[in-house]
C-alpha positions in Angstrom: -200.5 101.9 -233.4 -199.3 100.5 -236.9 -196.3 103.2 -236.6 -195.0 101.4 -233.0 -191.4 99.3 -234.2 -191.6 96.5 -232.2 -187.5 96.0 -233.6 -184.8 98.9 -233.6 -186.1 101.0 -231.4 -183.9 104.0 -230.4 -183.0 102.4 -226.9 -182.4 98.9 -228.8 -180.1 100.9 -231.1 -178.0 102.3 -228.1 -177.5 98.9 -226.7 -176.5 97.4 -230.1 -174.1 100.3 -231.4 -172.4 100.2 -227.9 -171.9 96.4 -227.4 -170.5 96.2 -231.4 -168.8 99.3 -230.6 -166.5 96.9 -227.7 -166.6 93.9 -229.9 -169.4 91.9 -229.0 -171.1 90.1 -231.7 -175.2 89.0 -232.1 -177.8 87.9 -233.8 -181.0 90.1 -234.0 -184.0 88.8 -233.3 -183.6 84.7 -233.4 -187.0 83.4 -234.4 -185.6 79.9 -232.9 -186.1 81.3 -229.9 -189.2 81.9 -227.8 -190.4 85.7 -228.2 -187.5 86.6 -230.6 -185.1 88.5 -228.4 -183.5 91.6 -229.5 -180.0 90.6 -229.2 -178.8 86.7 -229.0 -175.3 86.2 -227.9 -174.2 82.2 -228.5 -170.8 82.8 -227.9 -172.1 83.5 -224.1 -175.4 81.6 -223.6 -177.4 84.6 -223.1 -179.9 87.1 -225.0 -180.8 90.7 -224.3 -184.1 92.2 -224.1 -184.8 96.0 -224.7 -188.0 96.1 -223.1 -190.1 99.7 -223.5 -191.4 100.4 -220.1 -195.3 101.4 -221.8 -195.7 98.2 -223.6 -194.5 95.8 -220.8 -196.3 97.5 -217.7 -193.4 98.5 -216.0 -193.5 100.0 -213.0 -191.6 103.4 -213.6 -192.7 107.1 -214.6 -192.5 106.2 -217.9 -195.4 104.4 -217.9 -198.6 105.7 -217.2 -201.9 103.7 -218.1 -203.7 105.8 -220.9 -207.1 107.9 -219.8 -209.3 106.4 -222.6 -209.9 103.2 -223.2 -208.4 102.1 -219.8 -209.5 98.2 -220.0 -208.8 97.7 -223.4 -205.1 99.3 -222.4 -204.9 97.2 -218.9 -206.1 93.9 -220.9 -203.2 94.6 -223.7 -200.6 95.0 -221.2 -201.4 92.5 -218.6 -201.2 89.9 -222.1 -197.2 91.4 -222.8 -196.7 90.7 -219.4 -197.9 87.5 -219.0 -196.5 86.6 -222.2 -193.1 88.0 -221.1 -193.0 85.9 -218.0 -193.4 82.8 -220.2 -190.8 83.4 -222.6 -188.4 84.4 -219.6 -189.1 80.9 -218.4 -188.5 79.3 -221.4 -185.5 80.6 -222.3 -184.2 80.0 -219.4 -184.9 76.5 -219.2 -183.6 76.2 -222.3 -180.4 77.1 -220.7 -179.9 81.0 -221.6 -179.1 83.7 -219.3 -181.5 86.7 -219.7 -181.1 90.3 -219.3 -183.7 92.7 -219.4 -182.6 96.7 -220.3 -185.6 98.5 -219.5 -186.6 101.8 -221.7 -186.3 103.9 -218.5 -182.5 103.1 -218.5 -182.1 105.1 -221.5 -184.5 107.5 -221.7 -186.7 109.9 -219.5 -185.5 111.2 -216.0 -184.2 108.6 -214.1 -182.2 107.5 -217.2 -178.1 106.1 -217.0 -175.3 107.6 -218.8 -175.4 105.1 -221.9 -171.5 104.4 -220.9 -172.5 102.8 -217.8 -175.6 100.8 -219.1 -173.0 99.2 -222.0 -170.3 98.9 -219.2 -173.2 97.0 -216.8 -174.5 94.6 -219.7 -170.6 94.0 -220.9 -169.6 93.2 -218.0 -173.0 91.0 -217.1 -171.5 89.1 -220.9 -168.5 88.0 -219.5 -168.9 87.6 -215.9 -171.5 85.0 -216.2 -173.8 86.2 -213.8 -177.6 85.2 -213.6 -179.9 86.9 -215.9 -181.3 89.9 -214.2 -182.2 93.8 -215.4 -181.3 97.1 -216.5 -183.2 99.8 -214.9 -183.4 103.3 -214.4 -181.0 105.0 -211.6 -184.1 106.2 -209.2 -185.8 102.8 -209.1 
């Protein structure tokens, strides 16, 4: 588990080359704010999350609890989740606009051209729409 990058991740780096690519502008991992999200946009009032669908539970075909060591693996992610939900709150109350891009938008079967996952968040920046997520097509 010590070779697991919590921070630029391929999928994080897919988001982050595209958005600079069309001119948006961040700051990486803000430890001001609660759970350090990968990508803070001030300009907007709103922070990305790049969220690997193993590691935060989600319910996709990427994830699949592992055989061995089942509770210690249910225990782990239940805590990210729980964890996740609190920081959602709190930066929301604290007045940002939250979008999640799940792994499984990226990557794996179900995945999105990356064109049209950097179109959806860019145009999620600038509309100023509610926070919400990025998901894979099939879901």
């Amino acid at each position: 588990m010590s070779r697991i990058r919590g921070r630029d991740t391929r999928p994080e780096l897919l988001v982050r080359k595209g958005l600079h690519a069309l001119g948006f502008r961040y700051r990486l991992h803000d430890k001001r704010l609660p759970g350090r999200p990968d990508l803070v946009f001030p300009r907007f009032g709103a922070v990305i999350l790049v969220n690997g669908c193993f590691w935060h539970g989600h319910d996709c075909h990427l994830f699949r609890l592992p055989a061995t060591r089942r509770g210690f693996w249910q225990q782990k992610i239940e805590s990210n989740r729980v964890r996740d939900a609190r920081n959602l709150r709190l930066l929301e109350d604290a007045g940002w606009r939250v979008l999640v891009v799940w792994e499984c938008a990226l990557k794996g079967k179900e995945r999105l051209p990356v064109e049209l996952v950097i179109s959806r968040i860019s145009e999620w920046l600038t509309g100023g729409g509610e926070s919400c997520e990025v998901r894979g097509s099939l879901q």
